[in-house]
C-alpha positions as CSV (number, residue, x, y, z in Angstrom):
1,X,0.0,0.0,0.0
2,X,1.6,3.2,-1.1
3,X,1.9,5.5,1.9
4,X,2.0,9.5,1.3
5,X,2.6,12.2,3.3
6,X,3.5,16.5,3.5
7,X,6.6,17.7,5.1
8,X,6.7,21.5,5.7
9,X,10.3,23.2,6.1
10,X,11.2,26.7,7.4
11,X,13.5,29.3,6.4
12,X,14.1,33.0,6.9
13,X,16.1,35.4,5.1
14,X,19.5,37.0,6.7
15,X,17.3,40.0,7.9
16,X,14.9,38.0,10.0
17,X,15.2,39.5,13.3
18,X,16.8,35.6,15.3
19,X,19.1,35.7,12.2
20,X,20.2,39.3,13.0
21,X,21.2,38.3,16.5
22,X,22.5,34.8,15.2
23,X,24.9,36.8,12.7
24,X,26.1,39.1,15.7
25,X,27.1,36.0,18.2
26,X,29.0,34.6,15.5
27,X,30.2,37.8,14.1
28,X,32.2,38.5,17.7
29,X,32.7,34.2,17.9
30,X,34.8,35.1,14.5
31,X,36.6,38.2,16.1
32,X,37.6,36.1,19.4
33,X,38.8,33.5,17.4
34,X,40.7,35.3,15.0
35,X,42.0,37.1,17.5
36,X,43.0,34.0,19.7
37,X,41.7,30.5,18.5
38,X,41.8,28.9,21.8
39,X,39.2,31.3,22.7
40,X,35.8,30.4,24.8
41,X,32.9,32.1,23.6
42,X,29.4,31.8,24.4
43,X,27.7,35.1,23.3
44,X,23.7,36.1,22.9
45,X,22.3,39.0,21.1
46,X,19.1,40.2,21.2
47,X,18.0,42.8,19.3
48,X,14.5,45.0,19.0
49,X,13.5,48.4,17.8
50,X,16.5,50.4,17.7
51,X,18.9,48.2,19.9
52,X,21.3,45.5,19.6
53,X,22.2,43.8,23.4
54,X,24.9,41.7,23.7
55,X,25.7,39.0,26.6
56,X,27.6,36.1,27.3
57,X,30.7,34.8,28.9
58,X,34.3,35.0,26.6
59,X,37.8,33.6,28.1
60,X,40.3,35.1,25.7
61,X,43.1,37.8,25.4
62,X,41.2,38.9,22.3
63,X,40.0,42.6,22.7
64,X,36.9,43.0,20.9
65,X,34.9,46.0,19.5
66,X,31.6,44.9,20.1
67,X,29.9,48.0,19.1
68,X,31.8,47.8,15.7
69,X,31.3,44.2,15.3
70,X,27.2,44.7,15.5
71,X,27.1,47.4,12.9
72,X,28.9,45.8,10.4
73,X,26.9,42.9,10.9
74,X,23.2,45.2,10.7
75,X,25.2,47.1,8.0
76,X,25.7,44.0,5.5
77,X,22.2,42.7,6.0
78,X,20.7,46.0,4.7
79,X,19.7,47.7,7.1
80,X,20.5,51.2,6.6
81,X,17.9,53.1,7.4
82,X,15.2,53.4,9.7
83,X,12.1,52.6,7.4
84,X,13.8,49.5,6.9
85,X,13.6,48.8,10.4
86,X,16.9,49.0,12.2
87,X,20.0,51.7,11.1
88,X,22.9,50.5,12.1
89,X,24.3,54.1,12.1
90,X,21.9,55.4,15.1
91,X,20.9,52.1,16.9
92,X,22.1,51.4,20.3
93,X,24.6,48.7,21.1
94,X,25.3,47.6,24.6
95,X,26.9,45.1,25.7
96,X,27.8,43.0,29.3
97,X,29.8,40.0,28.8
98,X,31.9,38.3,31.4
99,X,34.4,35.4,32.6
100,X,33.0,31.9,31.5
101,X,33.1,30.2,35.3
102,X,35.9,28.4,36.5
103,X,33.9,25.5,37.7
104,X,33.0,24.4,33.9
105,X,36.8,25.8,32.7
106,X,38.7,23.5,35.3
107,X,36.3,20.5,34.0
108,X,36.3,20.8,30.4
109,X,39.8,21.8,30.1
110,X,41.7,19.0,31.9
111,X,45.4,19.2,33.2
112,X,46.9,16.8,31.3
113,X,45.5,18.4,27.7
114,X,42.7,16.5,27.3
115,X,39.3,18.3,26.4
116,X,35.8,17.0,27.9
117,X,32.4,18.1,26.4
118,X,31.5,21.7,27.5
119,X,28.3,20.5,28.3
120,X,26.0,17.7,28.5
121,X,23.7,17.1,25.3
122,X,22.5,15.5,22.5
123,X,23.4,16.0,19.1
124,X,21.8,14.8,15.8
125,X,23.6,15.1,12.4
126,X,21.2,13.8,8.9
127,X,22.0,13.0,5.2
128,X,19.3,11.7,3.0
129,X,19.5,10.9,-0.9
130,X,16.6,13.3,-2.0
131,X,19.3,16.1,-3.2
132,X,22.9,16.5,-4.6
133,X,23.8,17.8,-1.2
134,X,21.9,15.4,0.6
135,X,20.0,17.5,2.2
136,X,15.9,16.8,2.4
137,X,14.3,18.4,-0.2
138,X,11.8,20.9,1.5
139,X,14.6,22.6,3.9
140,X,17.1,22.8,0.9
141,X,14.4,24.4,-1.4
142,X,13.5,26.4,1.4
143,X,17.1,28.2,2.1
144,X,17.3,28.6,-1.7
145,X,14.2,30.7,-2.0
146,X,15.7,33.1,0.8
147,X,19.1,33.1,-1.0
148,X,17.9,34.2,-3.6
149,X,15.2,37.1,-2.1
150,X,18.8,38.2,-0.8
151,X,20.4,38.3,-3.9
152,X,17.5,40.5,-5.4
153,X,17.7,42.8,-2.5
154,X,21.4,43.4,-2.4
155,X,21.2,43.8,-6.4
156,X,18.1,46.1,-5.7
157,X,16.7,44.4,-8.9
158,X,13.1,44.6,-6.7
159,X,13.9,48.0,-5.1
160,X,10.6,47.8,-2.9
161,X,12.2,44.8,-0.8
162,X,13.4,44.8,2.7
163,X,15.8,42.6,4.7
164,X,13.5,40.5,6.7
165,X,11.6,37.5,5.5
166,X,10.5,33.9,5.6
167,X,9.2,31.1,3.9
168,X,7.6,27.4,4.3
169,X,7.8,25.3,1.9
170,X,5.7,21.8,1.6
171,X,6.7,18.6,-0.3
172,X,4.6,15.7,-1.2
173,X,6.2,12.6,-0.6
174,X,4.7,9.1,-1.8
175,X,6.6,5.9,-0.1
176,X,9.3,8.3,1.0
177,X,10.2,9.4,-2.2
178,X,9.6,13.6,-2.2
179,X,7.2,14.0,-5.5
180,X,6.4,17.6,-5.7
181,X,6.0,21.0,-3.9
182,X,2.3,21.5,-2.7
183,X,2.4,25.3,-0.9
184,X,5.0,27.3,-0.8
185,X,4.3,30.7,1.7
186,X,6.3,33.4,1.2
187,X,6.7,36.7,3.2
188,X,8.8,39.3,2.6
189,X,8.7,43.1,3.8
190,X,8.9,45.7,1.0
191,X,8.2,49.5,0.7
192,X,4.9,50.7,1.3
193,X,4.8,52.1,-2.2
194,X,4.2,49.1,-4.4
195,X,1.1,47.2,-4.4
196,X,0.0,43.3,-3.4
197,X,-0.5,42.1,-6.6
198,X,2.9,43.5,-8.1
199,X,4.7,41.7,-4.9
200,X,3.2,38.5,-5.3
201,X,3.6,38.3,-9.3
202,X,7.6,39.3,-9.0
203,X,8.4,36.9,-6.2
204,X,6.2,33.7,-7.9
205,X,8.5,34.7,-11.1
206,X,11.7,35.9,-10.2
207,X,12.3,33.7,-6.6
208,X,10.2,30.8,-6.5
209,X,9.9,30.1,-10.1
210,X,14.2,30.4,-10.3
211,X,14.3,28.3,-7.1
212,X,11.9,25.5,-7.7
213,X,12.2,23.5,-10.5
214,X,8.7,23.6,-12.8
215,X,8.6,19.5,-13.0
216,X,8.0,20.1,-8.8
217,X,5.6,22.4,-9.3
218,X,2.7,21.2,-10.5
219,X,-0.7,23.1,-11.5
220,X,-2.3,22.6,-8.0
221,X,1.1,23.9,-6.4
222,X,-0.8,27.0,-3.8
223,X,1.4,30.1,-3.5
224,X,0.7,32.4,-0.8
225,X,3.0,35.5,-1.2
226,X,2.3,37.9,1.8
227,X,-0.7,36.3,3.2
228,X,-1.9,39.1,5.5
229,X,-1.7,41.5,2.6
230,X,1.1,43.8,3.9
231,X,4.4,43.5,5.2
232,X,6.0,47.2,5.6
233,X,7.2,47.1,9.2
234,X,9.5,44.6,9.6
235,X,13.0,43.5,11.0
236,X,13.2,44.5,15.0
237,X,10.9,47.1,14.5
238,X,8.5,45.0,14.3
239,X,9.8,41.4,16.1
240,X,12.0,41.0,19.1
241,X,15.1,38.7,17.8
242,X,17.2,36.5,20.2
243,X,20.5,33.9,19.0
244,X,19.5,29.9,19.2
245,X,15.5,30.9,17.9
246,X,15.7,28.9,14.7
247,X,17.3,25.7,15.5
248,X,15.1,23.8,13.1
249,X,15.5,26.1,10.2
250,X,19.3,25.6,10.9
251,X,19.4,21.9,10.3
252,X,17.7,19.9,8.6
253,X,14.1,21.7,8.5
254,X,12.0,18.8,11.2
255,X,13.0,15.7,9.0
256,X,15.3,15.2,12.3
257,X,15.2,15.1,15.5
258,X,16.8,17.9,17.2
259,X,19.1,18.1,20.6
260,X,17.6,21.3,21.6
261,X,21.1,23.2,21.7
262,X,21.7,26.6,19.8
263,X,24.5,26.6,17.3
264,X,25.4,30.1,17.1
265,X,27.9,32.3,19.3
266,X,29.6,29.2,20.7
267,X,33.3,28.4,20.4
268,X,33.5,24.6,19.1
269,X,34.7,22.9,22.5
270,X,31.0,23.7,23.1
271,X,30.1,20.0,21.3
272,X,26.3,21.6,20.6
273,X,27.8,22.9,17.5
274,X,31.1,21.1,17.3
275,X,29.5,17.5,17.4
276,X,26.4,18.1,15.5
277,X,28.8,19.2,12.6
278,X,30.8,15.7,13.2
279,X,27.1,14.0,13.4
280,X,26.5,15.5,9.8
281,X,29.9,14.8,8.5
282,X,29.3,10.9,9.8
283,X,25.8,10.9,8.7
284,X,26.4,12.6,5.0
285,X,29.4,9.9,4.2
286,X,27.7,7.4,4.9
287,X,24.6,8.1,2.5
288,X,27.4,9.2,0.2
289,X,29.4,5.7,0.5
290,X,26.3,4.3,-0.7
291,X,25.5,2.3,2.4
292,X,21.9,4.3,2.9
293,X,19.5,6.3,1.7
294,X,18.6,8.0,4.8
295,X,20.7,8.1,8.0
296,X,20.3,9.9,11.4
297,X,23.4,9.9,13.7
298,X,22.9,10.6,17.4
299,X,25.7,11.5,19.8
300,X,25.8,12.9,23.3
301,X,28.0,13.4,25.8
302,X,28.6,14.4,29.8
303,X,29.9,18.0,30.7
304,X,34.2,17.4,31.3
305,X,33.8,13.8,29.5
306,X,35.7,13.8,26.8
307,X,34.0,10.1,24.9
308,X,30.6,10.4,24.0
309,X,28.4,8.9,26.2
310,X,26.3,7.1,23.4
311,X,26.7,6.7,19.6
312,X,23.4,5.6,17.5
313,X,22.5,5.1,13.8
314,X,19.6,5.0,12.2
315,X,19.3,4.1,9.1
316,X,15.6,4.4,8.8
317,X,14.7,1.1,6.6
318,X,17.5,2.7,3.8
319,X,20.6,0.5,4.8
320,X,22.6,-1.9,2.8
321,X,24.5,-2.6,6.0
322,X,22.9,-3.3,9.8
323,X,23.4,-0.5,11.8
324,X,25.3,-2.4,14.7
325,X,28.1,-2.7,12.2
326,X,28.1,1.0,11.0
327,X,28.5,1.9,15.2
328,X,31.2,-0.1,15.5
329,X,33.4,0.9,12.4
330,X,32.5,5.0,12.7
331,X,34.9,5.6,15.8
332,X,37.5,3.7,14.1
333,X,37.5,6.5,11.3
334,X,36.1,9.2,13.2
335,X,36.9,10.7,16.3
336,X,34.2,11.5,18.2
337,X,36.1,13.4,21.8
338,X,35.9,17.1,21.5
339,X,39.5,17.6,21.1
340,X,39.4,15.2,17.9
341,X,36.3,17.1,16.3
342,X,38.1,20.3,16.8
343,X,40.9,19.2,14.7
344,X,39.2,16.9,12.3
345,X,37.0,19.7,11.1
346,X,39.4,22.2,11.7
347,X,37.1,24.1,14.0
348,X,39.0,27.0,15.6
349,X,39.0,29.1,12.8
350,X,36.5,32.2,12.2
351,X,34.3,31.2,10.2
352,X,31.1,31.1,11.3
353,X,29.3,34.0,10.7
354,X,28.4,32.5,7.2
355,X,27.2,29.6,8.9
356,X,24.4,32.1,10.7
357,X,22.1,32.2,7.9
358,X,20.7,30.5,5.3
359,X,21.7,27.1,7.0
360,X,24.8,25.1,8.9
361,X,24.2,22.4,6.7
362,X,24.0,21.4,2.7
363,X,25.9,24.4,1.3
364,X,29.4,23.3,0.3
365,X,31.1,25.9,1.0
366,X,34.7,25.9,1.3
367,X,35.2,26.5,5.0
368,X,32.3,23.9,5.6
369,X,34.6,21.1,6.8
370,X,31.7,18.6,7.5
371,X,30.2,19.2,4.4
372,X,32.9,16.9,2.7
373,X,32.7,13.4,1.4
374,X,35.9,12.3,2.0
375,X,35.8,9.1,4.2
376,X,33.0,7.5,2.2
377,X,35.9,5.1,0.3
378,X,37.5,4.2,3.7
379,X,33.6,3.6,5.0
380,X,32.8,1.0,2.1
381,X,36.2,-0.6,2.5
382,X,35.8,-0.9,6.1
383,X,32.6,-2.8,6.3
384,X,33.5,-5.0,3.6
């Protein structure tokens, strides 16, 4: 009996008030660590009509302009102005961060070198077959449509839109096999000058018909382009935004469980971003060895422990291998200790203000580390 089912994924664009605060904790995460890559950083923003607050805990020598670092973040998003929203000229930036505390320093940071988990947690990394990135299809169709409302904006090719928007995108699978895109909702603010209909005919032709392929689209695909009608006040004018707010729309858009932990603003011996990375990069080669369509990697750990506390696979009916086998050979090619992620992914580097929006995972960008396939052909030959 074929079995069918909708999937609806989230994204938001770059100017989405949660991404603006996301953007800023990794903005001054990239300024510690460039600074001083054995930095400790765990920084929250929040930001609302005409301020940006910034708090947290940072161990490091590094001396950073926080008040610079937040503008040139508002500054690149596009907000320049104050019917946009936010001006990062004239907004207030304030900021209180302290020591991280000595109790959690002394355990995760052992004598002898070692490195336990910063934390306790569980982590989930995914990889299915449905894209070239292996990705699921609704999220990665998703983070394209606000990708590309970006690009139109900073090109000004639309010059009635605005920074902030979202979108949800619905896929029809049949037997677990996505077949087309059944509602795609789209908001984006714009200037109160042009009208509904112009809004909704430029986005359905020059975003979601360059995003979404027409053979996913089919005749009875609904399109809801600014539902309420009118979307002029926008950004954090009109919505309080706070770091670690949109943990789905970061990973893997609800096709996978989720550990609860916030990505941005932490350094990566926090292993609530550090090993969720190495949970995708385990996940994504195995589905790129070939061994499943589909598989979900869970890891989780105790706070100054540096081995995981528990390692599961599921392969979710896809596998060409039992999953018992796949637990045993994945430390033997990955390490899985905080210290070993760091340096297998190269971690202490600044880059993750790029990771902020628009997705940690599926874009294979250069700096991405645990985007790569590279232990697939050690994978197959191990199991063999």
């Amino acid at each position: 009996m074929t079995k069918e089912y909708l999937l609806s994924s989230e994204s938001v664009s770059a100017g989405h008030p949660d991404k603006i605060a996301d953007q800023v904790s990794d903005a001054v995460l990239d300024e510690a660590l460039g600074q001083d890559p054995d930095a400790r950083v765990a920084c929250e923003t929040l930001v609302t009509h005409g301020l940006v607050f910034i708090a947290g805990e940072i161990t490091s020598s590094a001396r950073i302009d926080f008040e610079k670092v937040a503008r040139g973040v508002i500054r690149d998003i596009g907000y320049c102005d104050t019917a946009s929203g936010l001006d990062y000229r004239s907004c207030a930036v304030l900021s209180s961060v302290h020591s991280q505390s000595t109790d959690i320093a002394e355990g995760v940071f052992h004598a002898d070198g070692n490195t336990g988990a910063g934390d306790q947690g569980l982590m989930y990394g995914y990889a299915c077959n449905e894209t070239p990135e292996l990705m699921p299809l609704g999220i990665s169709l998703a983070h394209k449509l606000m990708l590309r409302q970006s690009e139109l904006l900073k090109s000004n090719s639309l010059p009635w839109l605005r920074p902030d928007a979202k979108c949800q995108v619905t896929v029809r699978y049949l037997d677990s096999v996505p077949v087309g895109v059944t509602n795609v909702v789209l908001s984006t603010q714009h200037a109160d000058s042009v009208s509904h209909g112009e809004i909704k005919e430029q986005v359905i032709k020059l975003i979601i018909g360059h995003v979404i392929p027409s053979r996913l689209r089919p005749a009875q695909t609904v399109y809801m382009v600014n539902p309420t009608g009118r979307f002029v006040t926008g950004g954090p004018q009109a919505d309080t935004g706070l770091t670690g707010r949109k943990i789905i729309a970061d990973t893997y858009g609800a096709s996978c469980p989720h550990g609860g932990g916030a990505f941005s603003g932490k350094d990566p011996s926090k292993v609530d971003r550090s090993a969720a990375y190495m949970a995708r990069y385990i996940a994504k080669n195995i589905v790129a060895a070939g061994l499943a369509g589909r598989c979900m990697v869970q890891l989780a750990y105790a706070i100054g422990v540096a081995d995981p506390v528990s390692l599961m696979i599921d392969l979710q009916g896809t596998g060409r291998v039992e999953e018992a086998v796949l637990v045993k050979a994945v430390p033997r090619l990955f390490r899985l200790d905080p210290a070993g992620i760091i340096e297998t992914l190269n971690l202490r580097r600044p880059i993750y203000r790029q990771t902020a929006a628009y997705g940690h995972f599926g874009r294979e960008l250069p700096d991405f580390t645990w985007e790569r396939t590279d232990r697939a052909e050690a994978l197959r030959e191990l199991i063999r």
